[in-house]
C-alpha positions as CSV (number, residue, x, y, z in Angstrom):
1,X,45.6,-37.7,19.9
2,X,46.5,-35.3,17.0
3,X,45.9,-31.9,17.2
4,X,45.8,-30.2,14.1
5,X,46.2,-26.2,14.1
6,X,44.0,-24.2,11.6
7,X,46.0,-21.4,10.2
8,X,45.7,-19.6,7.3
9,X,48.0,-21.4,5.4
10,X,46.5,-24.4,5.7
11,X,43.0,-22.9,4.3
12,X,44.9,-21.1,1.3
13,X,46.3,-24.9,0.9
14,X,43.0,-26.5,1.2
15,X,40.8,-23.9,-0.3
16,X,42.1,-22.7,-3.7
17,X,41.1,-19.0,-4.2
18,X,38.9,-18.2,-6.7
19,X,39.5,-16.8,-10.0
20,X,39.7,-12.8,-10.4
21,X,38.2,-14.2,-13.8
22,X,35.0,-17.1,-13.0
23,X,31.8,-16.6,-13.9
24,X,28.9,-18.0,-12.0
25,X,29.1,-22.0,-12.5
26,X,33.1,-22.5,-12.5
27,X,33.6,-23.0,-8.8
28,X,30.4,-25.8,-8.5
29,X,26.7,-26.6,-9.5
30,X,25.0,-28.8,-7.6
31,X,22.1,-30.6,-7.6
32,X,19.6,-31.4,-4.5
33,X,16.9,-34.0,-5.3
34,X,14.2,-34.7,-2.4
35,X,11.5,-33.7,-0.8
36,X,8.1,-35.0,-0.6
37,X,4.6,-33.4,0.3
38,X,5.2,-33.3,4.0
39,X,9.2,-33.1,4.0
40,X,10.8,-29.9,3.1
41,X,13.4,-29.4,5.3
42,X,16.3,-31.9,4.5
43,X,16.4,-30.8,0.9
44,X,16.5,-27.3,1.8
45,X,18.9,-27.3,4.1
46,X,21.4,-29.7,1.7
47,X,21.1,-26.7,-0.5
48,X,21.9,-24.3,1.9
49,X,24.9,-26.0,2.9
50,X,26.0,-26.3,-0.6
51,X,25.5,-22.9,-1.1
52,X,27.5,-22.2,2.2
53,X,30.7,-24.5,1.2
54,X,30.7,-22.2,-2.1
55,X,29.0,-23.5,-4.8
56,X,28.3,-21.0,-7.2
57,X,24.5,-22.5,-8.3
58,X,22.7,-24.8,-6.2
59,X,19.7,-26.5,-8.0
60,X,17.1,-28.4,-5.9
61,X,14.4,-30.5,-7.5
62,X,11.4,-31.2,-5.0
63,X,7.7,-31.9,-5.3
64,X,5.8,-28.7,-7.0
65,X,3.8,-29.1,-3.5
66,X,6.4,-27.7,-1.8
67,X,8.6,-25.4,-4.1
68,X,7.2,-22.0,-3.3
69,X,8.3,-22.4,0.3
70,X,11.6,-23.3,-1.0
71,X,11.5,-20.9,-3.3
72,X,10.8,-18.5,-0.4
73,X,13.2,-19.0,1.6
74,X,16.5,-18.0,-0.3
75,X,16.0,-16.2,-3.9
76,X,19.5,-18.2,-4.5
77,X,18.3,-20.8,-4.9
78,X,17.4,-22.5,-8.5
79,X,14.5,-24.8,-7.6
80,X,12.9,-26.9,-10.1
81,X,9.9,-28.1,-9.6
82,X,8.8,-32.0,-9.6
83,X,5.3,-32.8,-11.3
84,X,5.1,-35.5,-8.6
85,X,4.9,-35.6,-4.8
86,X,7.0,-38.8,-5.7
87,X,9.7,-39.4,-7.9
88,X,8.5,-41.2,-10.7
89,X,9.8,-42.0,-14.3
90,X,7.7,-38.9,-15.6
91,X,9.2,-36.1,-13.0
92,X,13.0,-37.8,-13.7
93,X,12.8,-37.1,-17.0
94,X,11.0,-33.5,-16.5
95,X,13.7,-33.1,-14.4
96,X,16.6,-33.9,-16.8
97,X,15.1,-31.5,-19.4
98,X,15.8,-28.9,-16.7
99,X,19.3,-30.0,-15.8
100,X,21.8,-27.8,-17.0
101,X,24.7,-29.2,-19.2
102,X,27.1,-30.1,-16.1
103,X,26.0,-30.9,-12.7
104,X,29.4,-31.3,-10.7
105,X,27.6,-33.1,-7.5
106,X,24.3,-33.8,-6.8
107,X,22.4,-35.0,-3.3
108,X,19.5,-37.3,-3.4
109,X,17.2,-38.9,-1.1
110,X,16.7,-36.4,1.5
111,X,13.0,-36.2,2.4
112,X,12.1,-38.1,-0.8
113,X,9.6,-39.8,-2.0
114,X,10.2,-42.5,-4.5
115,X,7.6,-44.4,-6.5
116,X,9.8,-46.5,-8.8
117,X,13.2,-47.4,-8.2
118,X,13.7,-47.2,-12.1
119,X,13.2,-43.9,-11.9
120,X,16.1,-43.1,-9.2
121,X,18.5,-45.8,-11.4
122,X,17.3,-43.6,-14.5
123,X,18.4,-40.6,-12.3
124,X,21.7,-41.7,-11.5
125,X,22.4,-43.0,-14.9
126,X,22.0,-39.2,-15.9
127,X,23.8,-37.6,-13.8
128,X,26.8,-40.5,-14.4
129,X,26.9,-39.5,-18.0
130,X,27.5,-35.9,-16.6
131,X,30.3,-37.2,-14.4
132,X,28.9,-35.9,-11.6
133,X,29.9,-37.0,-7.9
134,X,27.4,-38.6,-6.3
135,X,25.6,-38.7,-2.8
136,X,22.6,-40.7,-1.7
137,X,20.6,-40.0,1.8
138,X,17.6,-41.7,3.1
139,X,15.1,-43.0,1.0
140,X,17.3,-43.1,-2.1
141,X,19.2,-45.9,0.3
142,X,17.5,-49.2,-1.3
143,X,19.0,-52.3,-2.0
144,X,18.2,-51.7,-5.6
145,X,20.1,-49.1,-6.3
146,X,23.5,-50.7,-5.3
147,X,24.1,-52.2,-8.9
148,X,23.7,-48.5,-10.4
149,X,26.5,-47.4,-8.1
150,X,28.9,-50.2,-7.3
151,X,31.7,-49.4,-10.2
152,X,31.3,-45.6,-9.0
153,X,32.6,-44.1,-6.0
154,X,29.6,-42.8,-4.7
155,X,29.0,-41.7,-1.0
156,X,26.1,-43.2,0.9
157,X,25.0,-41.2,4.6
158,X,22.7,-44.3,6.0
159,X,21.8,-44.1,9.4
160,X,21.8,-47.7,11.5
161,X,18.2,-48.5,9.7
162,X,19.5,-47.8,6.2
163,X,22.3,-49.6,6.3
164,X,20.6,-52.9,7.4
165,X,17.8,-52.2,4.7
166,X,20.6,-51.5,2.4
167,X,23.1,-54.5,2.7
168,X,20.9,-56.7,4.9
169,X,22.7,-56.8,7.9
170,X,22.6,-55.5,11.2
171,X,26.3,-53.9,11.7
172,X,26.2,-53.4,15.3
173,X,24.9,-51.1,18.3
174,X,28.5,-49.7,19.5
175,X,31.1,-47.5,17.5
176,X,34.0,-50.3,17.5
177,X,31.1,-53.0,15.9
178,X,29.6,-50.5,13.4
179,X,33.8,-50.2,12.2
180,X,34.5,-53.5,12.1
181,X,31.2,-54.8,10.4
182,X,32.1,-52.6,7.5
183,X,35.8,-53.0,7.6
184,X,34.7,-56.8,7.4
């Protein structure tokens, strides 16, 4: 086993300082899309974690249903609220008239809702254009979506379930069959 010592040289190495001379937006904007009428908490706390690991402006883009509580909990917080209490074609593109200009990473699927898988492709496609990094969670985890991703390097987070809904397989109940279905 390695054992790997955290100093402070290795943070300084690993964590660049910030600049004397940034503004709010030069050290990360990210983007949180999910939610749904009865799930608030996975969004919100992707947020709060972004906002923890430094991003200077976190956006998060749930349900109207359920942005005052956001809203509510952390006044850092830039939430933009969906017409829907699913993502449909309509809230996407309400919600890329309130994008800003450069999203660096966005989150989605967390808690979410999705009516059409269009609208989720149409999302990506977006946010592709912006060159943002991309990470999809839960319920944006459908088979569908794989062609919109698979030329990108795009991190998927599926639990057991997911993945066999996702690439149609089960990949195993222990660790050493999960790693060598994917490897595979």
């Amino acid at each position: 086993m390695t054992v790997l010592t955290i100093s402070n040289n290795l943070i300084a190495k690993l964590i660049p300082a910030r600049s004397s001379q940034s503004k709010k937006g030069d050290n990360g904007v990210v983007l949180v899309v999910g939610g749904s009428r009865i799930y608030h908490g996975a969004p919100l706390l992707a947020s709060l974690a972004a906002m923890r690991s430094g991003a200077d402006l976190v956006y998060v883009a749930v349900p109207k249903s359920i942005s005052i509580a956001l809203r509510s909990y952390s006044p850092s917080l830039i939430v933009l609220p969906l017409p829907d209490d699913r993502l449909t074609v309509g809230s996407v593109n309400r919600l890329k008239a309130m994008l800003p200009k450069n999203v660096d990473a966005a989150a989605i699927g967390m808690g979410l809702s999705i009516a059409k898988v269009t609208a989720l492709t149409n999302l990506i496609g977006e946010l592709e254009v912006m060159n943002s990094k991309i990470l999809l969670d839960a319920s944006a985890l459908v088979p569908d979506v794989l062609p919109s991703v698979s030329k990108r390097q795009v991190v998927l987070t599926p639990h057991a379930g997911e993945f066999e809904r996702v690439f149609g397989y089960n990949a195993g109940k222990s660790e050493k069959e999960k790693i060598d279905s994917v490897n595979n």
